[in-house]
C-alpha positions, 0 to 999 in steps of 0.5 A: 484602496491598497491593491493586491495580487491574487496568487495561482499556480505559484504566478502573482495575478494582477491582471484579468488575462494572467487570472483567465491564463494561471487561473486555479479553478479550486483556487478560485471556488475559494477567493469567490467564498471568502470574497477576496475575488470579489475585493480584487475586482474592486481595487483593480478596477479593470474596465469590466470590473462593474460588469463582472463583481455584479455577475458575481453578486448575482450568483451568490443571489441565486444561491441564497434565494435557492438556499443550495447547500456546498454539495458537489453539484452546486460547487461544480455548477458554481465553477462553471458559472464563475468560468463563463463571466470571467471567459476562463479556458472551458478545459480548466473547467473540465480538467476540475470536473475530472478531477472532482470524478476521479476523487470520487471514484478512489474514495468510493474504491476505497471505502469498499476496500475499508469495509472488507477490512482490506486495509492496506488496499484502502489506505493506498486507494485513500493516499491516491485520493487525496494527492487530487486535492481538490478545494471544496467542502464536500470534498475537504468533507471526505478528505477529514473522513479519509484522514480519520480512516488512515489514522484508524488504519494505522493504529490497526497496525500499531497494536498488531505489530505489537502483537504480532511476534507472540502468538498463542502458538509460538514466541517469534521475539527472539527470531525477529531479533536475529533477523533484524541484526543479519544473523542468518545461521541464528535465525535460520536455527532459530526458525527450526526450533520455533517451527518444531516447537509448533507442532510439538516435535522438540524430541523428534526433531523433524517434521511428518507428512502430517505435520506439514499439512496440518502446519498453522497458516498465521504462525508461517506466515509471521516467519516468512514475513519477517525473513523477507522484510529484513532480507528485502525480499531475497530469502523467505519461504513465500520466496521459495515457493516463487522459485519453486513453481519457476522450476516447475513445482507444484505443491503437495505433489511429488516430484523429486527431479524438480527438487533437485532442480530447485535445490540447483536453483538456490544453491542448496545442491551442487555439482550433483552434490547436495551440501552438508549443514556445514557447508552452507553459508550464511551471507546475503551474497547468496542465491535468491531464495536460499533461506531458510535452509533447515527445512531440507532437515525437517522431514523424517530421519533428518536425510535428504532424499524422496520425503523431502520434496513432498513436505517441502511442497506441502509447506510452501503450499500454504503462502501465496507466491510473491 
């Protein structure tokens, strides 16, 4: 017989001490299936050759007499049989059997997630799983469920991401497209016109107490969204409202000290002097946070004073804090 090498952990195995030293427990639950350990004992022919592929004859007995399915358990009871008559370390065995439980446990985590429709918590819960890896059918069974679940997952976010940008609300095309080619002033007047358009005040050209309160949830979200992604978290409302409650802030209650305070924060007042429009600017070298900067317009008459802190924080107050 041509002998040949069992291959674990990356080290060619043709002895018995370098199979019990590299030995891979998933591994070698597989070589026992397809009876390649058994063949290797074979043409080896080590002195505890017979002793051994008769020990291992006599497991697969066992389990065709007690007809056992490839369940969890048995594969666990089967390893741990294979450990003791080839007097492999017993912490392989229960570094296999951690394994086996932490998988478990993720995929478990997972579902949860997956069934609460929190699908990007449940597709980083599937990927942490299957980094285990562990070898055997009930798990390779789970593994092809998980594979299925993060495929549906993705083609969740294929079709929204087609969607996303009209809404039955607004059309946020054309500001996805200044964003995503850095033209800050464009966006940033676009975000104005959109958000107007929203709530119906093209004529008036700013927004009520009202309107900030009663402002839709998906719609700002979508423009936050897209301002952070395509500044890489510098610039959004979601942003702002970070440095805001920084500075002590606290939204739908007026306070125009901590306006001005944040204001000082990102950029927007200096020296004492609130900037005009004109002469803000348009780089991402700028202060956290300082974009979208029309909303200092938004309120009534268009001024900066006492109003706008209170919409200002009426607004943000609808976006939780990154």
């Amino acid at each position: 017989m041509v002998k040949f090498a069992l291959n674990h952990n990356n080290e060619q195995i043709r002895t018995l001490n370098a199979l019990r030293k590299y030995c891979d427990l998933n591994q070698l639950l597989v070589e026992y299936r397809n009876g390649k350990l058994r063949r290797w004992f074979n043409v080896r022919q080590f002195p505890e050759s017979k002793t051994l592929i008769e020990a291992i004859d006599q497991i697969a007995n066992q389990r065709e007499n007690n007809n056992q399915n490839s369940t969890h358990q048995s594969d666990v009871s089967l390893i741990n049989k294979l450990v003791q008559i080839l007097d492999i370390d017993k912490q392989k065995l229960e570094n296999y059997q951690q394994n086996i439980g932490d998988f478990q446990e993720l995929y478990n985590l997972a579902n949860d997630y997956y069934q609460s429709q929190e699908y990007e918590k449940a597709l980083t819960q599937y990927n942490q799983a299957l980094a285990i890896n562990p070898i055997h059918p009930k798990i390779n069974h789970l593994k092809d469920d998980a594979i299925a679940k993060i495929e549906e997952i993705k083609q969740k976010y294929r079709e929204k991401a087609k969607n996303i940008l009209i809404t039955p609300k607004a059309d946020f095309t054309q500001l996805n497209q200044y964003l995503k080619n850095q033209q800050w002033q464009e966006a940033d007047s676009e975000t104005l016109k959109v958000v107007l358009q929203i709530m119906g005040k093209e004529k008036q050209g700013w927004l009520t107490e009202n309107d900030c309160k009663t402002f839709p949830f998906e719609e700002l979200k979508i423009m936050d969204d897209l301002w952070t992604q395509y500044s890489k978290g510098k610039f959004g409302f979601s942003v702002q409202k970070q440095i805001w409650a920084k500075c002590g802030g606290e939204p739908g209650v007026y306070n125009y000290e901590t306006f001005c305070k944040f204001a000082e924060e990102i950029g927007w007042l200096k020296d004492g002097r609130w900037l005009s429009y004109d002469e803000l600017t348009f780089q991402i070298n700028v202060q956290q946070g300082y974009l979208p900067c029309q909303v200092r317009f938004w309120s009534v008459l268009g001024g900066v004073g006492v109003q706008d802190s209170w919409y200002f924080s009426f607004l943000i107050a609808k976006l939780p804090t990154v």
